[in-house]
C-alpha positions as CSV (number, residue, x, y, z in Angstrom):
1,X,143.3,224.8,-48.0
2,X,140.0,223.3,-46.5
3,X,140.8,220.2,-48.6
4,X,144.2,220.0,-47.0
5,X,142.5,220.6,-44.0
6,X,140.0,217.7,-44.2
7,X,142.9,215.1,-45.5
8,X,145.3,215.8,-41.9
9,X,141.9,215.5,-39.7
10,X,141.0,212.3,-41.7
11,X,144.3,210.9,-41.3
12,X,144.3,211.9,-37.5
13,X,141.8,210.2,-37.0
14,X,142.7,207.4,-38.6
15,X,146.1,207.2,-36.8
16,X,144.1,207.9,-33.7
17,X,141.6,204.6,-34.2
18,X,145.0,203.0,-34.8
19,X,146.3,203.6,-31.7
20,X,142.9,203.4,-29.8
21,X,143.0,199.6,-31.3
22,X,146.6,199.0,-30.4
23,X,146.0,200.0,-26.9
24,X,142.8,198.0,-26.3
25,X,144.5,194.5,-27.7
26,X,147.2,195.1,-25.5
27,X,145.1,195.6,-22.6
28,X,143.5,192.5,-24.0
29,X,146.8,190.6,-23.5
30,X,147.6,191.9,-20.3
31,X,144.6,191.0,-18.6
32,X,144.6,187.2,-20.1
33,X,148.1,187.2,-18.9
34,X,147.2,188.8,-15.2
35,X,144.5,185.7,-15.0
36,X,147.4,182.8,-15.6
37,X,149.6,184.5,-13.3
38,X,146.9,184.5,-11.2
39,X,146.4,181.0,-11.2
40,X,149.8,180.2,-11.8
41,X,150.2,182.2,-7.7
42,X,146.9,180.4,-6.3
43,X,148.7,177.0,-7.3
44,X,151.8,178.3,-5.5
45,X,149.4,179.5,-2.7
46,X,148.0,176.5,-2.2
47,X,151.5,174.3,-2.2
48,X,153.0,176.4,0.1
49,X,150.1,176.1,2.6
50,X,150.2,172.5,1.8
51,X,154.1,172.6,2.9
52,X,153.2,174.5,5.7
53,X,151.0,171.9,7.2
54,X,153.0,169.3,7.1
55,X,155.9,171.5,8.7
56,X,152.9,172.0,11.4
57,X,152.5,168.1,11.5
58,X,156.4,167.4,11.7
59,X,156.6,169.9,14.8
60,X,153.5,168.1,16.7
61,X,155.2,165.0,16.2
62,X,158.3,166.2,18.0
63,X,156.4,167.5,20.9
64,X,154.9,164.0,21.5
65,X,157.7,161.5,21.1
66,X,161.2,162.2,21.8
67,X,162.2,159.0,20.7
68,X,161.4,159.4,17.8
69,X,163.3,163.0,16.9
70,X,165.8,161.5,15.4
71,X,163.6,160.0,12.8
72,X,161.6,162.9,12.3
73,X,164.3,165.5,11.7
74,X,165.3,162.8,8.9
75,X,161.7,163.8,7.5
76,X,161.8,166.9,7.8
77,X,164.9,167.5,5.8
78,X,163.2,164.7,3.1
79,X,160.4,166.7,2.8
80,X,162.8,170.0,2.4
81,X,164.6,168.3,-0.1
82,X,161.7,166.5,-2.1
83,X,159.7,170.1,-2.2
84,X,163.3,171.6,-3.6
85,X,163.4,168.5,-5.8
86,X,159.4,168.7,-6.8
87,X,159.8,172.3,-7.3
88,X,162.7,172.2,-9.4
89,X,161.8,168.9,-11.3
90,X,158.3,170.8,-11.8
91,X,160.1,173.6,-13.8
92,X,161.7,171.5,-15.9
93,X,159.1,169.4,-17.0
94,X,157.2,172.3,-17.7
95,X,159.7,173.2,-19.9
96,X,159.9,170.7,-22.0
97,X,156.0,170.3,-22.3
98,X,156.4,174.0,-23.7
99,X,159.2,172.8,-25.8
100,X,156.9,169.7,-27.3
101,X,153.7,172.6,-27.3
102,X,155.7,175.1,-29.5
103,X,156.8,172.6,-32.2
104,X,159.8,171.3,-30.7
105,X,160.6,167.4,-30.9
106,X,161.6,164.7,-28.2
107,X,164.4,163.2,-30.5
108,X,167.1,163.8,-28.5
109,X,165.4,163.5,-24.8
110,X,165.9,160.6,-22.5
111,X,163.9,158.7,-20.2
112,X,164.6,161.2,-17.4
113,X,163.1,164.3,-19.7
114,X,159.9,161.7,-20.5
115,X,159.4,161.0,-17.2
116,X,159.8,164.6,-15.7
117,X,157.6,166.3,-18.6
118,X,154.8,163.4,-17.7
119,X,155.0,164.6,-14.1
120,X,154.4,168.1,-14.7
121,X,151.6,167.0,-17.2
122,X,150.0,164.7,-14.4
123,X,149.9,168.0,-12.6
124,X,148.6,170.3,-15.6
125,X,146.3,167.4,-17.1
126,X,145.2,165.4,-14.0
127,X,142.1,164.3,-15.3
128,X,143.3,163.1,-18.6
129,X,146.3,161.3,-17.2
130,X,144.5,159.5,-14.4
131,X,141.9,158.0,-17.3
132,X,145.1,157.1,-19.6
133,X,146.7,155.5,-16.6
134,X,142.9,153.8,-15.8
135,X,142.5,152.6,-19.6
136,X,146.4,151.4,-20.0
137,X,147.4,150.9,-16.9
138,X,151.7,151.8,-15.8
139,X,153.1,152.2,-19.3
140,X,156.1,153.7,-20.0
141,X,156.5,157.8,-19.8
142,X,157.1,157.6,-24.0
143,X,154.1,156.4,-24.3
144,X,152.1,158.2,-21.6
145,X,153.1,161.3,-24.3
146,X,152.2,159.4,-26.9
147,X,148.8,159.0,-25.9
148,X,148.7,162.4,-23.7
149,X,148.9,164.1,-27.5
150,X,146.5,162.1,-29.0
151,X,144.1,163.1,-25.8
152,X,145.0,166.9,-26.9
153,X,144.0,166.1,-30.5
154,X,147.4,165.9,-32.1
155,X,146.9,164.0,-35.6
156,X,149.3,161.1,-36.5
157,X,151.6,164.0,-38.6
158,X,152.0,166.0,-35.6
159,X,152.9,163.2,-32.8
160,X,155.5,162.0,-35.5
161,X,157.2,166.0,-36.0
162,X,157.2,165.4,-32.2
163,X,158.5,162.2,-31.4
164,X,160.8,162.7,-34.6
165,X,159.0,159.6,-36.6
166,X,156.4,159.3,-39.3
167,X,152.8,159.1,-39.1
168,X,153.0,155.0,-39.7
169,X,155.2,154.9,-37.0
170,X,152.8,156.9,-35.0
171,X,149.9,154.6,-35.8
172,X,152.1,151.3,-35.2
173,X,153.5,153.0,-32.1
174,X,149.7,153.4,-30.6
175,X,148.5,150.0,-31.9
176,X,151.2,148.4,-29.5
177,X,150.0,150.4,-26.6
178,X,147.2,148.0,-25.1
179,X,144.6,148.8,-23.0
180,X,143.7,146.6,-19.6
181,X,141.2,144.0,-20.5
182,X,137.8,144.8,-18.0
């Protein structure tokens, strides 16, 4: 009986440590996941302040010119529309940088998805993409990628799964890509 005993309290509290280890890596997840939402809502802070300035800046500029009103209720509505347009174009180049990140390929995207995803990754890489664009200068959105994944320490393999090539190709592909003579 005291045998019987020992084996359910040993296995309580083994299913107890369980559970005790489930619940802390949770928590775990949770709070890495609270600090990118955090930072994902300071971003969206700080653009929304940013909007609200220049709203602030649109209605001094009707105060102090009325011939000019017409022309600035034509910015006003551009700058509503771009900040829709940023917003939305935003999202979607997000998504397919996430597409790319979790193994999906760019075979069947068009110039438009290139140039979007490279304007959310100007956003999400600033630094990197301003020193590509300072080494090679305006190239093409393709290639921005191309070299973005290479930054991020893709190997050949990997840029070739994404781009939907092989590695030669890869190599070839970045040879081409020149960099501004100094």
């Amino acid at each position: 009986m005291k045998d019987l005993l020992d084996t359910i309290t040993s296995a309580s509290m083994g299913i107890l440590i369980i559970i005790l280890l489930c619940i802390m890596v949770f928590s775990l997840i949770l709070h890495r996941t609270r600090k990118r939402l955090i930072a994902v809502h300071n971003r969206l802070k700080a653009e929304k302040q940013s909007l609200e300035q220049a709203k602030t800046q649109i209605k001094s500029l009707k105060k102090e010119s009325a011939k000019k009103s017409d022309r600035i209720e034509r910015l006003n509505n551009d700058i509503m529309v771009a900040s829709q347009s940023s917003a939305a174009n935003a999202r979607c180049g997000k998504e397919l940088y996430l597409h790319i990140k979790n193994g999906g390929t760019t075979v069947t995207w068009t110039k438009q998805d290139y140039e979007l995803c490279m304007a959310y990754c100007k956003i999400e890489f600033a630094e990197t993409m301003a020193e590509i664009e300072r080494y090679y200068g305006n190239i093409a959105p393709r290639k921005q990628l191309i070299m973005l994944l290479q930054h991020l320490n893709y190997d050949y393999a990997a840029i070739g799964r994404v781009l939907g090539i092989n590695s030669d190709s890869v190599r070839k592909n970045i040879a081409r890509i020149t960099p501004l003579t100094k």
